[in-house]
Each structure stands twice: as structure tokens, then as C-alpha cells.
N, C-alpha and C positions, 0 to 999 in steps of 0.2 A: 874476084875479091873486091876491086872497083866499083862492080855491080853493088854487092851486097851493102860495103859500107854507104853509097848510094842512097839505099833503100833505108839503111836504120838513120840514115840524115833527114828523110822525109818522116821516118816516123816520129821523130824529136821535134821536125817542125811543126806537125797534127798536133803532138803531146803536148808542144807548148801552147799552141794556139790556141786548142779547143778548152784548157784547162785544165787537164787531167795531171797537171804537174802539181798543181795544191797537195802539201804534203797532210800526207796523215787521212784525205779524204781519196784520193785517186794512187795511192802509193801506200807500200806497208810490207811487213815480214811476211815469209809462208805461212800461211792459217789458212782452213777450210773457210770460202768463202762461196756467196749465192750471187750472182748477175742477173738483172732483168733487161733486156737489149732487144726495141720495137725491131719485128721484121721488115726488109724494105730496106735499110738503111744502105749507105754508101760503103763500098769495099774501104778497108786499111781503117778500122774505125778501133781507138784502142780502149782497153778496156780495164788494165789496171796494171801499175807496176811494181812488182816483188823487191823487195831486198834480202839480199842474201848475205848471211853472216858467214866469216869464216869459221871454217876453211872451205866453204862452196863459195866458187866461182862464176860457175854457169847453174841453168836451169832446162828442163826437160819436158815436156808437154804431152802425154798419151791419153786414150779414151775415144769419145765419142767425136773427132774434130770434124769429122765428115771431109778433109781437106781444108776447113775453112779457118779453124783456128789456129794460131802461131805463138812461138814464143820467143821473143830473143835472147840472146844470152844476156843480158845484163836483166832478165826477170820481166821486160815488156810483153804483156797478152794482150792481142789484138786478133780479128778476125780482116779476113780476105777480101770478102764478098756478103754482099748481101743477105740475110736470115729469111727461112720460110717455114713462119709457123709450121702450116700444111703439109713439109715437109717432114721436118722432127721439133716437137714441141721443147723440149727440154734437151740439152747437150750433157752428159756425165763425162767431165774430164778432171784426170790428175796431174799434178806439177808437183818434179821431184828439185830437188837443188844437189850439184855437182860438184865434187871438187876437181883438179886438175888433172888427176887422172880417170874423171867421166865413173867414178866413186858415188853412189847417191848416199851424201852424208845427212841429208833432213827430206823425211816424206817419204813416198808420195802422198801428196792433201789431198781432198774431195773439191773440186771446183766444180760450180752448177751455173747450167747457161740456161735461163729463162727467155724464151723468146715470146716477146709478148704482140698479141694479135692486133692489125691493121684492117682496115674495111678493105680490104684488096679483091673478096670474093661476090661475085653478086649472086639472088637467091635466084631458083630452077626450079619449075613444077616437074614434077616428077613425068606431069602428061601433059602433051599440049592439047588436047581434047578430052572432057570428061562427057558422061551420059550419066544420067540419071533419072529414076520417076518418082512420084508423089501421086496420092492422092485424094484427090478433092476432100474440103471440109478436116485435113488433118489436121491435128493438136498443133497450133501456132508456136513454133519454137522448140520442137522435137526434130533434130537433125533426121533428114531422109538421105543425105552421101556427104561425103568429105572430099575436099581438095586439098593438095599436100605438095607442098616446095621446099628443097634444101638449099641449107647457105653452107661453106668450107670454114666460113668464121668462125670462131669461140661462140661458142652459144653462150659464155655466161658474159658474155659484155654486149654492147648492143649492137655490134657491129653482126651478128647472128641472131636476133632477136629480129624476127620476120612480123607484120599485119598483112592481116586478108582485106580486102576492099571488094564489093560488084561494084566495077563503074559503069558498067550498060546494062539493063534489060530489056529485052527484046520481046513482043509487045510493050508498052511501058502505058496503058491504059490509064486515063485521066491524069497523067503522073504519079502513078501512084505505085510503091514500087511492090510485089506480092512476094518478092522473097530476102534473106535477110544472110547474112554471113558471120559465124564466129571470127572474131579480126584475131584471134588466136590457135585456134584450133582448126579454122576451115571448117567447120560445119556450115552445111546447109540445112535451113529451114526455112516456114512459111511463116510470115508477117500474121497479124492479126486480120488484117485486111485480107490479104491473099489468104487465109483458111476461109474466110467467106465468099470471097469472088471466084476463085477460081470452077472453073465450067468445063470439062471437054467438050460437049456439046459446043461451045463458043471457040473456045480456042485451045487443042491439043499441045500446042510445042510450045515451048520459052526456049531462049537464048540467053547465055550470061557471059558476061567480060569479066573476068575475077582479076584484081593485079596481088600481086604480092610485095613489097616491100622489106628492105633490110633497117637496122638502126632503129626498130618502133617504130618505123615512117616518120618521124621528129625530124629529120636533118633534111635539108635541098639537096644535099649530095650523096645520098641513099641511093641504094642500086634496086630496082625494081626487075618484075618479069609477069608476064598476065598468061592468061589462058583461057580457051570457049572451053563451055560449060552450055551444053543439050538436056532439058529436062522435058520429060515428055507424063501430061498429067492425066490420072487413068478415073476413073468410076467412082466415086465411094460407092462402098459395097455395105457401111456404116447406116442401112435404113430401115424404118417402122416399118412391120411388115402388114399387110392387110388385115382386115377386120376379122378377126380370128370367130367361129360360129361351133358352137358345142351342144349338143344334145344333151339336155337333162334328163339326169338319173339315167344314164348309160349302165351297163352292166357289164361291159367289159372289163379284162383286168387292167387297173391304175396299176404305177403312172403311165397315160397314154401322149406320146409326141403331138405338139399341137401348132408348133411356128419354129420357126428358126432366125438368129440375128448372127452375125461376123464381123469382127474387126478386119480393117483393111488390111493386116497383119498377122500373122502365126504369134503365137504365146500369149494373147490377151485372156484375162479372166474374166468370169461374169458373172455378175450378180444381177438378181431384181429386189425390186423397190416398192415396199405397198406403201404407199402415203394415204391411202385410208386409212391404213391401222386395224384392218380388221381381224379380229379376234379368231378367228380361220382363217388363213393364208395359204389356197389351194392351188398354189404353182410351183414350182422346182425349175432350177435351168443348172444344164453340166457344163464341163467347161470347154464343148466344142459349139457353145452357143444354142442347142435345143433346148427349149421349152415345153414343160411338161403341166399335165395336167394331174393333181397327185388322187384328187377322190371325186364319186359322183357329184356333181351340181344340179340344185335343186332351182326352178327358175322365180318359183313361187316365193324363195327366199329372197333372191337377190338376181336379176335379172342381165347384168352387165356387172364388168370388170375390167375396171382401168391403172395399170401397174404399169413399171420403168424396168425397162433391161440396159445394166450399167456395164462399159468395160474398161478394166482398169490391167495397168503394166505391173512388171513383177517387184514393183515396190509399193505398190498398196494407190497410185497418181492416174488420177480420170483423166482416160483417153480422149473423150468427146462426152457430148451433151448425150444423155439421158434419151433412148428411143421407148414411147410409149406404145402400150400393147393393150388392145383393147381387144375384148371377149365379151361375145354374144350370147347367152344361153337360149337358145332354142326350145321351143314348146314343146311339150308332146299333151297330149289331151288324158290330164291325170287328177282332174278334179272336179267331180258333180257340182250344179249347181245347189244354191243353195237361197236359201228363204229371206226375207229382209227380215223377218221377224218371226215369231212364232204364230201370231194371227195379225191380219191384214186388215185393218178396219176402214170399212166406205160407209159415206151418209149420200140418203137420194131423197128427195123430197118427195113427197106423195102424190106431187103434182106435174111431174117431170116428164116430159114427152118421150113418144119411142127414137131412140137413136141416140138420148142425151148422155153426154160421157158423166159417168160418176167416179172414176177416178184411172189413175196408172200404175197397176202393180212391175214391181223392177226388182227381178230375184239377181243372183251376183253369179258370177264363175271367177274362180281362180287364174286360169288359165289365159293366154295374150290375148286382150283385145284387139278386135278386127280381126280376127284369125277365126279359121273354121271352130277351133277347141272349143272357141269361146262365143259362138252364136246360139241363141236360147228359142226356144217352140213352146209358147202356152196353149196349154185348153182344158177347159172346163170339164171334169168328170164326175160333179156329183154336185146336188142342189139340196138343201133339206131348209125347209119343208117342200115338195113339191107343190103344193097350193099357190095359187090356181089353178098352174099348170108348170110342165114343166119347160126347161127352155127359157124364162124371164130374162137371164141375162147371157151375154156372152164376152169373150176374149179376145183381140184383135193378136194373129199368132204373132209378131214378130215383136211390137211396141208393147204389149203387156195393158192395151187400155183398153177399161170394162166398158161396155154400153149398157143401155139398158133393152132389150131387145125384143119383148113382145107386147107389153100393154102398161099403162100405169098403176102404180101400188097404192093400196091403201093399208094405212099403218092399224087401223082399227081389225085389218084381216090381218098380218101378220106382221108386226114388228122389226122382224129382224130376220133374215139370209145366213144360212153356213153354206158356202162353195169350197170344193176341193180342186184343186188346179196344179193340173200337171206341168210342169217346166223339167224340160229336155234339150240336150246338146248332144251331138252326134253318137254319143256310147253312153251317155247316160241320162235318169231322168232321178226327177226327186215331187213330192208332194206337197203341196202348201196348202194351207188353209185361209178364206176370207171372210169375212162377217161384213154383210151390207145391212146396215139400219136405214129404214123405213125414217123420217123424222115428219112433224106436222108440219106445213104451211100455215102463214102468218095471214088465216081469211076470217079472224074475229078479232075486234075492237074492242079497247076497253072501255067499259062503260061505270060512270059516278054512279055510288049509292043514292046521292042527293045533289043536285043539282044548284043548292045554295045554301052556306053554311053560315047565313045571317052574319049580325055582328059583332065585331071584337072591339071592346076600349081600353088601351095599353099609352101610359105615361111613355111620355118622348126618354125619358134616361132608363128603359127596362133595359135587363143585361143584354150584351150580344152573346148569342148563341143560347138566347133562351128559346125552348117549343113552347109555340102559342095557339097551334092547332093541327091538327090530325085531320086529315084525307082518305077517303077511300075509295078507290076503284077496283073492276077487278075482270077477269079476260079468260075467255073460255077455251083458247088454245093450250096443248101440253103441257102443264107445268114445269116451269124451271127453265126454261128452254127464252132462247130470244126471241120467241113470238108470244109470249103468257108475260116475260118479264115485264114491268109498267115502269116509266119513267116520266116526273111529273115538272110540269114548264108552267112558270109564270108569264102570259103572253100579253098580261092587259096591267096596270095602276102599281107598276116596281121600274119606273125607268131610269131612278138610283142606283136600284136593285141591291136595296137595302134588308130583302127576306128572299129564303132561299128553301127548296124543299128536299127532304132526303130519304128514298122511298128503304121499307124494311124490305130484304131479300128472299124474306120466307111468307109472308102476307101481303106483300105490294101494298103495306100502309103509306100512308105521306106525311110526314114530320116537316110543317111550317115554323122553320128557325130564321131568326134575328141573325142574318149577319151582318150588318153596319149599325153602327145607333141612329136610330130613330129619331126625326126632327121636325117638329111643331110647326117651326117657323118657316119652313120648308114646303112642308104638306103636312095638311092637317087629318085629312080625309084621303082613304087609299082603298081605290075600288078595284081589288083585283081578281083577276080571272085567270084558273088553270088549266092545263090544256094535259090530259093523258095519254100518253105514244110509247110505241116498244121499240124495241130497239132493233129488231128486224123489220125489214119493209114488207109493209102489204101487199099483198097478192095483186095483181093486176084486177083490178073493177070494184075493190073493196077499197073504201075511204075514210076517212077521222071524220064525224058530224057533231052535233049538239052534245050528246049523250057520252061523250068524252070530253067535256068542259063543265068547270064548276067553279062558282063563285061566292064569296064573302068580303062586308066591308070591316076595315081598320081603321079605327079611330083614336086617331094620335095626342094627348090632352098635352099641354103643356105643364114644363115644370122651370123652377127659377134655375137657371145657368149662371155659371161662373164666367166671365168676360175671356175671353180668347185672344191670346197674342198670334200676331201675324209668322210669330218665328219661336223658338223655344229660347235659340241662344244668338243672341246680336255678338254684333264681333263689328270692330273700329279699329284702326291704327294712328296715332299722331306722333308726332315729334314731343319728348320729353322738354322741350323748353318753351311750349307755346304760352303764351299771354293766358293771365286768368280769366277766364268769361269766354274763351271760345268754347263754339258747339263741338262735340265730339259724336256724336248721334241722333238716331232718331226713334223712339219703338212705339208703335201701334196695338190697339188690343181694341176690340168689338165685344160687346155686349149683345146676347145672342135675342135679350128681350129691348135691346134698343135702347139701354137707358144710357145716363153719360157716364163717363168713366175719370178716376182719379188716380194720377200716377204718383208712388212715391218708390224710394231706393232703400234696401236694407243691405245690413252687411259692409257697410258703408264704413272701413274700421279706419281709414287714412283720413277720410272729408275730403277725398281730393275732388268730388264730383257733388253734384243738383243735377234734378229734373224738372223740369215746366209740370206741374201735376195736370195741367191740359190740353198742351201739345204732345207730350212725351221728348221733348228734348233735352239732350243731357248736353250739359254744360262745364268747364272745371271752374273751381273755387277755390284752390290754391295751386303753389305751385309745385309740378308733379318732378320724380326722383324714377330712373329706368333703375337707379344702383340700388335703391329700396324696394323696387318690386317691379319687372320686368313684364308682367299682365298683370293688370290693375280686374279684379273681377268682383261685382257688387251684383246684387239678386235687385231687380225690376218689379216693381208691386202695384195693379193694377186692379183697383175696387169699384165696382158701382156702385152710384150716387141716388139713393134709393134703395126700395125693395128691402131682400135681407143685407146690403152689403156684401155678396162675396165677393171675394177677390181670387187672382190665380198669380201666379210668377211664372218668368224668364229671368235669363239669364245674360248677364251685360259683358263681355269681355273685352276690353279698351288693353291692347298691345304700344307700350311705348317704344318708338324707334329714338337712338341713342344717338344722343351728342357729344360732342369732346368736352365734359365741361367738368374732370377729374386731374388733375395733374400727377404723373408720375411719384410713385414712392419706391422706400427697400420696402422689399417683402416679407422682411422677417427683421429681429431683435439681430444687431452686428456687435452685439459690446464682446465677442468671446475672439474678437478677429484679432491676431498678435504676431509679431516676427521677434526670433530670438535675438536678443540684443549679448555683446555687439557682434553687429552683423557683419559677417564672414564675405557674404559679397549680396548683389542688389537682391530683394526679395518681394513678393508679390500678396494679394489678397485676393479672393475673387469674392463678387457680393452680386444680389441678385436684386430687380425692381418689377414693380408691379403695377398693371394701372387699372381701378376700377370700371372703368368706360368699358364697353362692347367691343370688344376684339373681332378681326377679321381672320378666318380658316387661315392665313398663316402667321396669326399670333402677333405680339408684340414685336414693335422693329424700333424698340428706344436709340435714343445716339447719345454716348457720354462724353463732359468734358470735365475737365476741373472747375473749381468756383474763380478763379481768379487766375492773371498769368503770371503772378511772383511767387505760386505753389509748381510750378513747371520745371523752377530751380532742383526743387526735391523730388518730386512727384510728377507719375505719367498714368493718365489711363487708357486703356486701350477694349475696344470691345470684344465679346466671345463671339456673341449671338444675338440674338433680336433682343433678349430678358439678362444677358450677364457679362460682368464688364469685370476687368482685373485693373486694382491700382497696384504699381510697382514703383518702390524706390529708383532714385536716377543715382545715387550715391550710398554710401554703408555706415555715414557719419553724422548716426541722431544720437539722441539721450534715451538716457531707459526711463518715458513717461509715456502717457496717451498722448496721440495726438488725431485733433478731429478734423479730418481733410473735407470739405466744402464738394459736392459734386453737385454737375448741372442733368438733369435725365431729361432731355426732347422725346415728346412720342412722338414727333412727326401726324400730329392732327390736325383736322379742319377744323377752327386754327388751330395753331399748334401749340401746347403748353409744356410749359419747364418748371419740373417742381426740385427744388433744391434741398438738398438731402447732407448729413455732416453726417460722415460714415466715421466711426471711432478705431483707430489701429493701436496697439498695446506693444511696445520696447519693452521686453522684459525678459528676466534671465530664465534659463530653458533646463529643464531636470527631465529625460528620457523623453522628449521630445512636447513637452509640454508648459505653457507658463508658470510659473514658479513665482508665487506674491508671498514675503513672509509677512506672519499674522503678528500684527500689531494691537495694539488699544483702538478699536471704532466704536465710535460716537454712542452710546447707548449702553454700552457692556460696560458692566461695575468691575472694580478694580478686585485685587485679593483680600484683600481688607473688608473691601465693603462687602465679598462674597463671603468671607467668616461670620464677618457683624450676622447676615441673614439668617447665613446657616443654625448659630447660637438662638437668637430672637426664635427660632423656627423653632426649636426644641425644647425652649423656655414655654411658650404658648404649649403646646403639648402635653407637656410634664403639669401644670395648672391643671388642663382639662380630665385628664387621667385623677388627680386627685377629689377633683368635685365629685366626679364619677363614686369614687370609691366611697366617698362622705357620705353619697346618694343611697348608696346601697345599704351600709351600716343602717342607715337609720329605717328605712323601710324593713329590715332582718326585726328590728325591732319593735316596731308596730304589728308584723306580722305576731311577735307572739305574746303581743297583749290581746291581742282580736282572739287567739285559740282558747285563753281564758274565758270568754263570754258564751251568752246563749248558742245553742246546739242551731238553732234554725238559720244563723249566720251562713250567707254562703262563702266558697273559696276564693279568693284574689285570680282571677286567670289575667294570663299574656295575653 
């Protein structure tokens, strides 16, 4: 009994100490209540105390106490010992209240013991050694194993909430780490890096140190645990298989197997890829990775085939890069040759030696070059005409090149060769046909009709491109051919080469035409000599002599020329402000008969220019405006002094460069500028200026100010941009009148000028946003009085003329028919 009372003294001293005496917060009637109480904690810790109404005395305590919870009779619950989550998460107990005879007169209530979780457990791999493989070149970041540690903690607080880490790799190459870890889930996978580096050839085994953590790893006092991890890395089996080689137009039954590819895994799908696009698409692949070939292949079509076998997981996501498949089609000898053309045409000169090549026939095959299919056999099976003999030419078998092979031809025996020529390849042959022409040799000259074609006398201004004589030569080779045709050269008295000849194509005439004009003063006499040549070369020992040259003289008279300027159009630049009397130019002109020359200016519509009518110097004579006209252009007039007087013109163009000698303006009429009065608060204008001078590509750069600084009081202006400037009020307190503000515009020129401007601003009352002036009596407008007076006067003069009118009329009605009384011969009055 001593004991007990003991023990409820200590728990009054806890109860008072720790606070659990606050009434109303750790103290209350029986009522279902919830406790939340960290595991860990210290035995005898209490937990809340009952009040019992009468007639209950005592209290009773059953459920779930595990031994640990109590109650005392005056309604104290408290626990014994220490809480273990791990052990029972939740306690279900009930408290009855008693009365004296141990009678449960209230309850039992539901009391709930929450025990709430401490970092007490640390995390555990499940193994302390894992094994895994991988491999090589796999999809970076697809898990190939998992590592896996339990915590005893609450998983939903973080005291259970575990990260993965590799703190070692073993190799650990350049530092660079090839594998990666879910710090959630423990997956394993490879790095970006490590799907490319890794090699068994190089290096089989990796080693890893995994840790694991509790708390998120966040806290220093986190419970940790690690574990090896063995990975051993195997082949890709993921490879482009060899050059795949097919026989065209097989006859076996499609589809036939033709390659095979594998994922380094079971369950991958496959697809190919024609990034050609071709409009046929002759492959198929199943989904154990064969590759099929679905119809014959023609090689003559298309020769090779370069396609992509893809494999992808069972949610449609590429496993790896794309392995390309390339396909051979194989020859088979399935196509004769065939002809370049339907006839063959050589030419051989008549004079050609035995062995000379006259030309290379080149039939075609279908089928692979370099290859047996396609190696070709000519020869010669048939000649017509056989004349002279037969045999003349022959075929070199493998190069297709004719010679000529027994004797040299004359074209006057037979013109022209049909051969038939066999071309053959190992299973077949085909026929061709060639036609060799005979052609003449260039061993006749052409020779002049006439040898001098006397003389010509032609005025120095005859047209150009007039004929002034005809040539005739003429040549006893082939006609039409480049040894007959004639080509005719002036080689002597043209070193202007001011006439030219242009022979006819059907006659070989010679047409002597004027091509440059002709000059007296120049040469007067022109002894020229032709030279006739064809345009194929002579035969070896045959040469051009006498008998293809021909000559005639031209004689050039003179006629009176017009004087010649040295240039069509002069061109000067000066400064728009130079002094009157300076030279601005110079212009020249020659008189072709040498006489003197007199220069004068027309067009002349300003006078800002003179010329020296002797020297040609242009000079000004007043003073010149770039803002009037920017090129000054006046026509140059140049007569000789003598003879008939002709004259000729040029042209003068004088460019004036621009001085600052304009001073800023507005650019427009500002009488409409107004702010509504009165003004509500400060308001602005904006106005534009303008300056005639030459502008620079970026424009005017004006600077504004006001006219004076006792307008500063009212008035501010401020600039936009290079051309616009806003004046704004400083205050809200004008009259409702004009007022005309003074502004200063600098253009900022060499030197610089300020042209002063009175911009007008209008106070005036404002109707829908607009100035509003009522109309009064102005200056000039008649009152309503005097607008009556008018009007009256106006109608008065009217009403007069109307009556004269009418008077007029009467009295001519009347004459009219005194006139009808009279002689018949009268005639009518007409309108």
C-alpha cells in the first residue's frame, strides 16, 4: 500500500512538472479520444487525465495495453515503458468509469494510442553482393538489374524514405563514370558515355559500391548501408550484318531469307526503313529479326539497296541506332548488246594512209561492267560495194576502232561504204550497220576571176555598211564542203580596217562592205589587196600563190564635217557658293577640215554660265542656287569659222555641291495647332521643321529651343527626333487667345544657322474634341441689312430686264406682220 501510494506521488510529480496539469488541455471528462505518442520515449510518461462524475469513483483500463498502459484510479493514463512503432503501430484501448461497488456506470470509450515513428531503424540490402550483365552499346538509361534495401521505418515520413548512390566504380576510366543508378528505385543503367565506351574486348568485369541511405539522405544523422555490385559486360549482338549479294531475276519462290539482325534481348520488334522512298519496296522483316527478300530483282533497274532494320520495345521507343543493310544485285548475262544508233557514220579522206584510224564504234550492254556479261567482240561481216576489193577496212575486236586496211580510196570511185558489224558478248550477238564516206582533200586553190578590179571613188561620209564591190573566186574541190568553201581576207591598204568582205554560201561571191566610216583626212587613197583561202587546210605540197589574190583601188573624196567634240557629255562639280568669274570647265572640238572653231552655250535658261567662244572655257556669271537646281545642264555649241558653218553639240553637266547657306523653317502652315482651354492639366503641340540645304543619309539633326528665357516661365520645348520637336505648357493657367511662342531651330551646320520661327498655339474652347470659334461679324461680310438691301436691288435689276425683253418682242410680232402684207419674193426672218 506504501508502495503504491509511492508510485501515484511520483506520478503527480511528472504530471505536475511536465505540464500535463493545464486544465482543459491535458485533463477532461470520459470522451473517445485519439493520442499521438513518439516511440522511444521514457517509461511512466503520462498521457491524460479523466474526470469522473458521480457516482463513479474509480476508472478501468482494457484493450490493447500490451502491459504497458495504466490507469489510476482517480482517471490518470499513463504508459510504463517505452513505445515500438515496429512493434504495434496503433494501441485500441477502452476506459470504463466505476462506481463503488466496481459498477461500470459510464462507458467503455474508444481510446487510440498513435505511436508515431522515430529514425530508430537503419536501411538493409536485401544482398550483400549483386551480379549483373549488360550489353555493350545498350540504350543509355534502360535499367539492366536492380538493387533493393529495406528500412523498419514508416515509409511515409522520411525517416523510411531510402536514396541509392554508386560511390566507387571499378575500373573508373578517364574518370568518367559508365553506369548510373536510380537514387529511387535502384535501377541500374548505362550512362551515355558508357553505352559508347564500353568494349569486352577491353574490359569484361566492373565493380560497384552502391550505398543506400535513410531520411532522403538530407540529414548527417541518416542511417546508411552499401553493397558490391558485379557487372559483367557481354557482345552486342545489335550489328549490320554483311554485304548482303542476290541474284537477279531468280525464279525461285519469294519471300526468300536473305540476312538476319537481334536485339540483345528477347521481345524486341522490327521494322525496316527505306529512306529512299522507293516506289517498290522489296524487303520484309518478321519479328524474330529475318530479313526477306519479297520479289525478283532486276539489276538493270537498280543495281544496290541501302535500307535501316530498326528495333523498338513493346511501347513503340527505339532500342538503339538504326543497323543499315546493304544489298547487291548480282548479274546474270540477260541482255544483248545493242547499237549506238541505228547507222554509224565515219568520214576518211581520200588521201589517208593504210593503218589510219577513221574512227571508234562503241555498241552498249546492259549488263555489269568489267564483268564477263558485259565484254563486247566486233567484226566486220559484210562490205557493199565490194569495189575495189574486198577487205578495205577492218575492226579492232575488243576497242570497236576502224582502220583503214588495204589501200587508199578515191571518192570519185566510190563515195560512200555500208559495213555490217557484228558485236557479240558471251551468249549473244546483235548487228550493226556503218556508213564510211569517202570526203575530198583540200589539193585545189582558189583562184580570182580577175586579178584587178580597177577603181572605186566613194565620198568619205558613204553609209556604213554599204556594198561597194563584189569579188569573185572560185575552187574546184567538192562543193559545200570545207575545202571548196572560200573565205576572203583583206591583207594589204585596210590597217583601220574600215571595209570588210562577206562571202555568199552558195556562190562564194565576195561582198566589199563599209564597216567604219570612211576618212579623207585620214587616207585618202587605199590600195587594197585580197587574199582567197578556205577554211580547211591544204594538202601537204599544195600552196596559196598569185592566182588567189586580187586587187582594186579606193578613192576617198572629201566632204565638209561637222567639228567633233573630244567627249559627248562633260561633267564638273563646284561648290554652290563660289565667286562669279570662276572656271568651271573646259570642252574641245576639232574640225575634221582643220578650220577654227567657235564655241557658244544654249539652253542656257538660268545665265548662270559663259564660254570663251575660243578656248572652250566655261566660266559663272552669276551667282549659282544648288536649292534651284541641283545639276546645272546647258547644251555646248561648237561651229566652224568658214566653209558651210556646221556646227555639232555636247553636252555640259555642272553638279553643284551644297553649302549650309539655308536656315531652318516649319514645314508646313501651324495656324490649326490649339489646346482646349481651360486646360485641365499641362498640354503639348508637336510641329515639324524643314531645311532646304542637302541633307546627309541620316537626315536632319535640328536642336530646338525657345526665342527667349522669360517664355521658360510658361513654356518648354523638348525634341522628338532629328525634324520634330513638342512645345508643352509648364502650367494650365493661360487665356483663351493665340499665342505666338518664338522658337530657335540650329541645324547643326558648317556654320551653323538658326532660323527663327513664331509657331501660333490657339486656347480655345473644345466641342467633341475639336476647336470651337463662334462666328462673329469678319471684316468684309455685309451685315443683314445690307444683305436684304442686295438681295432687293438684285431682283429689282431683273424684273427691268424681263420687261425690255417683253417690249422687244411685242414690237418685232408686229413688223413681222406688216412684212407678210408685202411682195411674195420677200424672204422669211430666220433665227
Amino acid at each position: 500500500m506504501m508502495q503504491a501510494q509511492l508510485h501515484c506521488l511520483c506520478l503527480l510529480i511528472l504530471y505536475l512538472t511536465t505540464g500535463y496539469s493545464q486544465q482543459g488541455k491535458f485533463s477532461g471528462p470520459l470522451e473517445p479520444k485519439t493520442f499521438s505518442i513518439f516511440e522511444g520515449q521514457e517509461a511512466s510518461q503520462v498521457i491524460f487525465q479523466f474526470k469522473a462524475s458521480p457516482p463513479a469513483v474509480t476508472f478501468k483500463l482494457t484493450g490493447e495495453t500490451d502491459g504497458i498502459f495504466q490507469i489510476q484510479p482517480d482517471g490518470l493514463l499513463y504508459h510504463n515503458r517505452a513505445l515500438d512503432r515496429e512493434t504495434r503501430a496503433v494501441h485500441k484501448l477502452q476506459v470504463s468509469a466505476l462506481d463503488a461497488q466496481g459498477t461500470i456506470v459510464e462507458g467503455p470509450v474508444p481510446i487510440t494510442i498513435e505511436v508515431k515513428d522515430i529514425n530508430d531503424n537503419r536501411p538493409t540490402f536485401l544482398q550483400k553482393k549483386y551480379e549483373g550483365s549488360v550489353r555493350q552499346n545498350s540504350r543509355p538509361g534502360k535499367p539492366f538489374m536492380y538493387v533493393n534495401a529495406t528500412d523498419l521505418d514508416d515509409p511515409a515520413t522520411p525517416n523510411g524514405q531510402l536514396i541509392y548512390e554508386i560511390v566507387i566504380q571499378l575500373p573508373k576510366i578517364n574518370n568518367i563514370m559508365y553506369f548510373q543508378i536510380n537514387n529511387k528505385t535502384g535501377a541500374i543503367s548505362l550512362t551515355l558515355e558508357g553505352s559508347r565506351a564500353l568494349d569486352p574486348s577491353k574490359n569484361v568485369n566492373y565493380n560497384l559500391v552502391v550505398s543506400v541511405k535513410d531520411m532522403g539522405g538530407q540529414n548527417e544523422n541518416s542511417f546508411s548501408d552499401t553493397t558490391s555490385v558485379d557487372i559483367m559486360v557481354k557482345e552486342n549482338i545489335w550489328k549490320a550484318p554483311e554485304l548482303v549479294e542476290i541474284v537477279e531475276n531468280s525464279t525461285e519462290p519469294h519471300p526468300i531469307k536473305i540476312t538476319q539482325v537481334q536485339w540483345n534481348e528477347p521481345g524486341a520488334q522490327y521494322f525496316l526503313v527505306d529512306k529512299e522512298k522507293l516506289p517498290r519496296f522489296p524487303f520484309s522483316v518478321d519479328q524474330e529479326g529475318g530479313i526477306y527478300v519479297t520479289q525478283p530483282l532486276d539489276r538493270e533497274e537498280k543495281d544496290s539497296y541501302v535500307f535501316y532494320a530498326v528495333a523498338k520495345d513493346e511501347v513503340g521507343q527505339v532500342l538503339s541506332f538504326p543497323l543499315e543493310i546493304r544489298v547487291k544485285v548480282k548479274d546474270i548475262n540477260d541482255n544483248p548488246p545493242t547499237c549506238p544508233s541505228a547507222v554509224t557514220v565515219f568520214e576518211v579522206q581520200e588521201n589517208e594512209n593504210i593503218g589510219s584510224n577513221i574512227g571508234t564504234f562503241i555498241a552498249h550492254d546492259d549488263d555489269e561492267e568489267n564483268t564477263a556479261n558485259s565484254v563486247l567482240v566486233y567484226r566486220i561481216v559484210d562490205q557493199i560495194p565490194t569495189f575495189p576489193k574486198e577487205g578495205l577496212f577492218l575492226v579492232q575486236t575488243y576497242s570497236g576502232v576502224f582502220q583503214l586496211a588495204e589501200q587508199s580510196l578515191k571518192k570519185r570511185d566510190t563515195p560512200q561504204y555500208n559495213l555490217t558489224v557484228e558485236v557479240a558478248d558471251k551468249d549473244f550477238k546483235t548487228l550493226c550497220h556503218v556508213q564510211i564516206h569517202v570526203i575530198d582533200i583540200n589539193d585545189q586553190i582558189p583562184i580570182f576571176e580577175k586579178s584587178d578590179y580597177g577603181n572605186l571613188t566613194l565620198a568619205e561620209d558613204t553609209v556604213v555598211g554599204s556594198t561597194i564591190l563584189t569579188i569573185q573566186a572560185t575552187d574546184a574541190d567538192e562543193p559545200f564542203t570545207g575545202s571548196s568553201k572560200i573565205l576572203y581576207r583583206i591583207i594589204q591598204g585596210d590597217s583601220d580596217r574600215r571595209l570588210g568582205v562577206d562571202t555568199d554560201p552558195q556562190t562564194n561571191a565576195g561582198y566589199v562592205i563599209i564597216k567604219k566610216p570612211l576618212d579623207f583626212e585620214t587616207t585618202a587613197i587605199h590600195d587594197i589587196v585580197f587574199q582567197a583561202e578556205n577554211p580547211e587546210p591544204l594538202v601537204s605540197g599544195v600552196n596559196y600563190n598569185a592566182n588567189s589574190s586580187a586587187k582594186f583601188r579606193l578613192i576617198v573624196t572629201d566632204v565638209n564635217e561637222v567639228p567633233k567634240f573630244s567627249e559627248h557629255v562633260y561633267q564638273a562639280k563646284v561648290s554652290e557658293d563660289v565667286a562669279i568669274g570662276t572656271k568651271v570647265g573646259n570642252v574641245t572640238a576639232r574640225d575634221p577640215e582643220n578650220l577654227d572653231i567657235s564655241y557658244s552655250l544654249r539652253d542656257n535658261g538660268r545665265g548662270w554660265l559663259k564660254i570663251d567662244p575660243v578656248m572652250g572655257e566655261i566660266s559663272t556669271v552669276a551667282r549659282l542656287d544648288r536649292e534651284a537646281e541641283s545639276v546645272y545642264r546647258v547644251q555646248v555649241v561648237a561651229t566652224e569659222i568658214g566653209g558651210s558653218s556646221l556646227s555639232s553639240v555636247a553636252s555640259f553637266h555642272l553638279t553643284l555641291l551644297d553649302v549650309n547657306d539655308n536656315p531652318p523653317r516649319l514645314a508646313k502652315d501651324n495656324s490649326g495647332l490649339f489646346l482646349c482651354h481651360p486646360l485641365q492639366t499641362t498640354g503639348s503641340v508637336v510641329f515639324e521643321a524643314t531645311d532646304d540645304d542637302q541633307q546627309s543619309f541620316r537626315g536632319p539633326q535640328f536642336e530646338f529651343s525657345l526665342g527667349s528665357e522669360i517664355l521658360q516661365k510658361n513654356w518648354q520645348v523638348s525634341k522628338i527626333n532629328g525634324t520634330h520637336a513638342k512645345l508643352s505648357t509648364r502650367h494650365t493657367n493661360f487665356e483663351e487667345r493665340v499665342y505666338n511662342v518664338p522658337i530657335h531651330i540650329n541645324d547643326g551646320g558648317r556654320p551653323p544657322l538658326i532660323g527663327i520661327v513664331s509657331l501660333p498655339v490657339t486656347f480655345c474652347k473644345c466641342v467633341e474634341g475639336s476647336c470651337f470659334r463662334p462666328a462673329g461679324h469678319q471684316p468684309g461680310m455685309p451685315t443683314v441689312g445690307m444683305a436684304v438691301g442686295i438681295l432687293l436691288t438684285t431682283l429689282l435689276v431683273i424684273g427691268i430686264i424681263l420687261a425690255v425683253v417683253f417690249i422687244r418682242i411685242k414690237k418685232n410680232e408686229g413688223k413681222d406682220n406688216v412684212g407678210s402684207a408685202q411682195a411674195s419674193e420677200a424672204q422669211p426672218l430666220k433665227n
